[in-house]
BASE-303497 format. One record per atom (N, C-alpha, C): atom name; x, y, z. Coordinates in Angstrom, 1 decimal. Each point is the difference from the previous one (the first is absolute). Example, Ala and Ser with C-alpha at 12.3 -4.5 7.8 and 13.67 -1.06 7.14 Angstrom:
+------+--------+--------+--------+
: name :      x :      y :      z :
+------+--------+--------+--------+
:    N :   13.2 :   -5.7 :    7.8 :
:   CA :   -0.9 :    1.2 :    0.0 :
:    C :    0.9 :    1.2 :    0.0 :
:    N :   -0.4 :    1.1 :   -0.7 :
:   CA :    0.9 :    1.1 :    0.0 :
:    C :   -0.8 :    1.1 :    0.8 :
+------+--------+--------+--------+
This chain:
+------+--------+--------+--------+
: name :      x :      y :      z :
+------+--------+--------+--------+
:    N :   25.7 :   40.3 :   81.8 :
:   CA :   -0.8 :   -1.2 :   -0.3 :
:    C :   -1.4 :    0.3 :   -0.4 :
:    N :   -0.2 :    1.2 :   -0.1 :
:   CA :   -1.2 :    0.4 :   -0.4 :
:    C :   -0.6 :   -0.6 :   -1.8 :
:    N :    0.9 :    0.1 :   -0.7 :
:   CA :   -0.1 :   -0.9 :   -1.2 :
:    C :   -1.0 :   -1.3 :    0.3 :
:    N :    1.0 :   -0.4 :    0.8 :
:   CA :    0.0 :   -1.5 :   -0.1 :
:    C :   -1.5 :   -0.3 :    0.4 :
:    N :   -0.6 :    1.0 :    1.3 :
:   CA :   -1.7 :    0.0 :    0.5 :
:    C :   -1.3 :    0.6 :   -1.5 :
:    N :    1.0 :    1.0 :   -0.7 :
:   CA :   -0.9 :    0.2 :   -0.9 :
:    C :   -0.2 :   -1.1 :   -1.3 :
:    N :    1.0 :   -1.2 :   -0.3 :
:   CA :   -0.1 :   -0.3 :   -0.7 :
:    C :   -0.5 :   -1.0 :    0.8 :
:    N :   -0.3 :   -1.0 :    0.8 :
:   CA :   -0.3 :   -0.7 :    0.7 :
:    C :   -1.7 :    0.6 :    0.0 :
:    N :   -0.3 :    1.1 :    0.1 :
:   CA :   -1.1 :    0.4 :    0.1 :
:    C :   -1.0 :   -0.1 :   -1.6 :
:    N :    1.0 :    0.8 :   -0.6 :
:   CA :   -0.8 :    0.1 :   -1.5 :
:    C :   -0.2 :   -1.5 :   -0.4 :
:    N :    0.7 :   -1.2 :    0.0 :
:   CA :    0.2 :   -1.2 :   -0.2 :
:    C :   -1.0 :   -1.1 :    0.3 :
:    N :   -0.8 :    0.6 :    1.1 :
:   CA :   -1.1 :   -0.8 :    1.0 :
:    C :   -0.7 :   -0.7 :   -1.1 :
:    N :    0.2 :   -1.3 :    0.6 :
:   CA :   -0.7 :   -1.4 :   -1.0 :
:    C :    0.3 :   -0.4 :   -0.9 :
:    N :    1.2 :    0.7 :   -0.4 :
:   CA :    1.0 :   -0.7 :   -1.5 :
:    C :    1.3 :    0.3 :    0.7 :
:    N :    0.6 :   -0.1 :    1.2 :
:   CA :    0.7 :    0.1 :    0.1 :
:    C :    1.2 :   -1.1 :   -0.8 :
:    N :    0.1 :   -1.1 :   -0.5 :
:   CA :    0.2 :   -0.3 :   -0.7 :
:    C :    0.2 :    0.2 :   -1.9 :
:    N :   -0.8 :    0.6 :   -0.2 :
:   CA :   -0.2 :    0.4 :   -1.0 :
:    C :   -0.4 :    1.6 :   -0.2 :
:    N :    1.0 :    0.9 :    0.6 :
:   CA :   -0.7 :    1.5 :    0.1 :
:    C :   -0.5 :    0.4 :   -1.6 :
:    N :    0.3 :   -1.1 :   -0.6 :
:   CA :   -0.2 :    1.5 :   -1.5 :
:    C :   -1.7 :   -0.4 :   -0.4 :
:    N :   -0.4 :   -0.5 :    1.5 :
:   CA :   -1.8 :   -0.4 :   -0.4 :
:    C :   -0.4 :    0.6 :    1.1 :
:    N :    0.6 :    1.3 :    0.4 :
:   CA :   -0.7 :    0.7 :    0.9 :
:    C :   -0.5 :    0.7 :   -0.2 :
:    N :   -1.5 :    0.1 :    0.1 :
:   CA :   -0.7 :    1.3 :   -0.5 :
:    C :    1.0 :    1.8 :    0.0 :
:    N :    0.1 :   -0.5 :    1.2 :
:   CA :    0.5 :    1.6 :    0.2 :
:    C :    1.5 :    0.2 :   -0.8 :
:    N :    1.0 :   -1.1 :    0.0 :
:   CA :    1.2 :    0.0 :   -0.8 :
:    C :   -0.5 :    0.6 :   -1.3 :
:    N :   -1.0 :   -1.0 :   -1.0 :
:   CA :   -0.6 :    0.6 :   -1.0 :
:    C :   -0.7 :    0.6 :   -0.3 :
:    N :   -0.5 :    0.8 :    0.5 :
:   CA :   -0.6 :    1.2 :    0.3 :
:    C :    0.8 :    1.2 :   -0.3 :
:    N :    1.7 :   -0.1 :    1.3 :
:   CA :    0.7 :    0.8 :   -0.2 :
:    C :    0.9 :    0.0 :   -1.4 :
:    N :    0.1 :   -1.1 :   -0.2 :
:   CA :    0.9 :   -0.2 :   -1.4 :
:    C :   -0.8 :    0.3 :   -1.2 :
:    N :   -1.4 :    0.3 :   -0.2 :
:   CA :   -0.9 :    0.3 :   -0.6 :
:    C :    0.4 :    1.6 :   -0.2 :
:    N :    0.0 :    0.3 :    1.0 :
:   CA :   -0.4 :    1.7 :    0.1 :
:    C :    1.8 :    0.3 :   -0.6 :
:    N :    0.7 :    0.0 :    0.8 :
:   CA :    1.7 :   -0.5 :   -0.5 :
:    C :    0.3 :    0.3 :   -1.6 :
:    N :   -0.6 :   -1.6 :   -0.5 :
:   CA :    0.5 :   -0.4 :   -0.9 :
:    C :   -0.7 :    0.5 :   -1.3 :
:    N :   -2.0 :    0.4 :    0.3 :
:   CA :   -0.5 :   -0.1 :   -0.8 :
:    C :   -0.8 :   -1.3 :   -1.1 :
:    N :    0.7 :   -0.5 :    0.5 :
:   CA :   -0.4 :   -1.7 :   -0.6 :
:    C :   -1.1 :   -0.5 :    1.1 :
:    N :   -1.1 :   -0.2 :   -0.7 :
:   CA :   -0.9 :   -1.1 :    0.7 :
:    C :    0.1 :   -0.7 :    1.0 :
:    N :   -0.2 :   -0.4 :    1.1 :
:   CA :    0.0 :   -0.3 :    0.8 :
:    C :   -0.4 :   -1.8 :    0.1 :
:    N :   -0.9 :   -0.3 :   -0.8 :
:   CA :   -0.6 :   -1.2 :   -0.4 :
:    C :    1.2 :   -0.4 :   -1.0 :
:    N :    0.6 :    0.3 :   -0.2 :
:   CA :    0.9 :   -0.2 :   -1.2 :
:    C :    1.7 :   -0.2 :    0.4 :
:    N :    0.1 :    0.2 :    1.3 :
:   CA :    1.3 :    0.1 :    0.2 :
:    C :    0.1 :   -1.3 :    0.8 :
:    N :    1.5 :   -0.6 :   -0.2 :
:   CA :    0.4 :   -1.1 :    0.5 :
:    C :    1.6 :   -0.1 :    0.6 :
:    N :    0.7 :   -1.2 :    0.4 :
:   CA :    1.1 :    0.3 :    0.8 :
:    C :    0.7 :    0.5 :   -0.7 :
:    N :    0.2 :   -0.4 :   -1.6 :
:   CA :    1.2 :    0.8 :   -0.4 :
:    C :   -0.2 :    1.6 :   -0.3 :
:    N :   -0.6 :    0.3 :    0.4 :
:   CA :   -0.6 :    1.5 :   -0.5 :
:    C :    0.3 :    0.9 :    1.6 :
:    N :   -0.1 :   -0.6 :    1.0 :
:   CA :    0.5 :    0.1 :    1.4 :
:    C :    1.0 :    0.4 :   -0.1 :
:    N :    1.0 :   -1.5 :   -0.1 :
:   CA :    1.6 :   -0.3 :   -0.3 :
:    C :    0.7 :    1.0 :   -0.6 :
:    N :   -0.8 :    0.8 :   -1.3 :
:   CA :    0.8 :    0.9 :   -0.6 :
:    C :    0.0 :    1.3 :    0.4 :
:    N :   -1.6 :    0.1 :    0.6 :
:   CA :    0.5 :    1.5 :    0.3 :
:    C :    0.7 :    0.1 :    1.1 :
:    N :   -0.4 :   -1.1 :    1.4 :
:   CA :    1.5 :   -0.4 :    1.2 :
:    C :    1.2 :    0.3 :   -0.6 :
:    N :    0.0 :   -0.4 :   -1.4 :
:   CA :    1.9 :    0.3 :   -0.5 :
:    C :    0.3 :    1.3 :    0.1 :
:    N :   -0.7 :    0.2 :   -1.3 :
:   CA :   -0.2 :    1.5 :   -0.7 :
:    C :   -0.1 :    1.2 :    0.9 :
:    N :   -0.6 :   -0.5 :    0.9 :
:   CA :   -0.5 :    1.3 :    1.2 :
:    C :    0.2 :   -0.1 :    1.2 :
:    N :    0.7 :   -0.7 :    0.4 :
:   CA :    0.7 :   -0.3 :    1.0 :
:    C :    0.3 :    1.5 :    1.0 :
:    N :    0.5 :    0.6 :   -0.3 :
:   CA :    0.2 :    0.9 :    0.8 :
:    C :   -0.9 :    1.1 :    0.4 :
:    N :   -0.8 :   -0.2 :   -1.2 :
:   CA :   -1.6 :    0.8 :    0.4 :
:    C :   -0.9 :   -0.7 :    1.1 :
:    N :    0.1 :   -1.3 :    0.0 :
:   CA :   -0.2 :   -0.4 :    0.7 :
:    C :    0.4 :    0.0 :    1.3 :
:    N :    0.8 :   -0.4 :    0.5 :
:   CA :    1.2 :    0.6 :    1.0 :
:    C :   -0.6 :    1.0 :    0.5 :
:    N :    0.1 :    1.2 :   -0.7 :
:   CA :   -0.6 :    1.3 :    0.3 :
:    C :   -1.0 :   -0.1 :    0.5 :
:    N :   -1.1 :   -0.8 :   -0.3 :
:   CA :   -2.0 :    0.4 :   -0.1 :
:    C :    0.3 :   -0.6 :    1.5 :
:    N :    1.0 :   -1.4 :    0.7 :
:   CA :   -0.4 :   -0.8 :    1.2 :
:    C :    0.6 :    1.2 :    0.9 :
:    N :    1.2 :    0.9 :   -0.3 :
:   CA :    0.7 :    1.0 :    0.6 :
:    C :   -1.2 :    1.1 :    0.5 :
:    N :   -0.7 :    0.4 :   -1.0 :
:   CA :   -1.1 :    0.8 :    0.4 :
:    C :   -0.9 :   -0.4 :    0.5 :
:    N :   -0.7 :   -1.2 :    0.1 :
:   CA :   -0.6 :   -1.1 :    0.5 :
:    C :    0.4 :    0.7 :    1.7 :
:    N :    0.8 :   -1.0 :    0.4 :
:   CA :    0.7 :    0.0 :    1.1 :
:    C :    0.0 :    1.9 :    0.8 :
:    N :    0.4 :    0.6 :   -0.9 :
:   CA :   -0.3 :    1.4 :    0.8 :
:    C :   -1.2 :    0.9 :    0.3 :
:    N :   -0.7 :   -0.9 :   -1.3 :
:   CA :   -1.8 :    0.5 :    0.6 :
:    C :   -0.6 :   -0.9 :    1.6 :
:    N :    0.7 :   -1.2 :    0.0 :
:   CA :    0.0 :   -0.7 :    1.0 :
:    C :    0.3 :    0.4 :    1.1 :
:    N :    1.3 :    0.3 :    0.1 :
:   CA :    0.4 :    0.9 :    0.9 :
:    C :   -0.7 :    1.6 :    0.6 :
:    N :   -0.6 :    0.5 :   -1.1 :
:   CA :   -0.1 :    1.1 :    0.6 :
:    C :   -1.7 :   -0.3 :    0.6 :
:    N :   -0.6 :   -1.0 :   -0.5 :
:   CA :   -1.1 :   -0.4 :    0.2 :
:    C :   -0.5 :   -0.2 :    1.7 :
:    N :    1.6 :   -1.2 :    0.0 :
:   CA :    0.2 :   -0.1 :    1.4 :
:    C :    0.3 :    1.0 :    0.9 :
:    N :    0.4 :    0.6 :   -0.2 :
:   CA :    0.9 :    1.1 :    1.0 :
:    C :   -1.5 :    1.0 :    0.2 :
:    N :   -0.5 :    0.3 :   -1.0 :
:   CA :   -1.1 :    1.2 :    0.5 :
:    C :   -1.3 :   -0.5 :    0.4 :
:    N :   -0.2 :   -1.1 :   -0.4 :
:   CA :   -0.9 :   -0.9 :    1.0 :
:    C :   -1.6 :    0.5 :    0.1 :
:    N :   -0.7 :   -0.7 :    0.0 :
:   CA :   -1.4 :    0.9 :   -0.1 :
:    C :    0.1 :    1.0 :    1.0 :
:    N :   -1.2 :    0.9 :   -0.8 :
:   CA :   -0.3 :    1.3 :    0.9 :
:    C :   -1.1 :   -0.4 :    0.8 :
:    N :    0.0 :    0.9 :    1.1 :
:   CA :   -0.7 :   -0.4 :    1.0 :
:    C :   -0.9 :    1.3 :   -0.2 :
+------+--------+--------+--------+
């Protein structure tokens, strides 16, 4: 369920509308290359299609930086 906190996280204040989250477009910026001021839902929608499993992937490594984040825990 680690996904679900990161997207829930990135989404903060457009939860409704993620593809007006700074940080969504930001990342879909860097991603995609395309402007960031310039992108809209269907530009979202398609790379969700298109990239789907890259995606998949990024929340899969997401979740194991997470994990290992937790597990070694600050140094004292």
């Amino acid at each position: 369920m680690y996904w679900l906190r990161f997207l829930w996280n990135a989404t903060r204040g457009h939860r409704l509308r993620p593809w007006r989250s700074p940080y969504l477009r930001w990342r879909m910026e860097t991603y995609s290359g395309r402007p960031a001021d310039q992108l809209r839902l269907r530009d979202f929608r398609e790379v969700m299609v298109r990239d789907r499993m890259q995606f998949v992937r990024f929340l899969r490594w997401t979740e194991e930086l997470g994990e290992l984040a937790h597990r070694k825990g600050p140094e004292a």
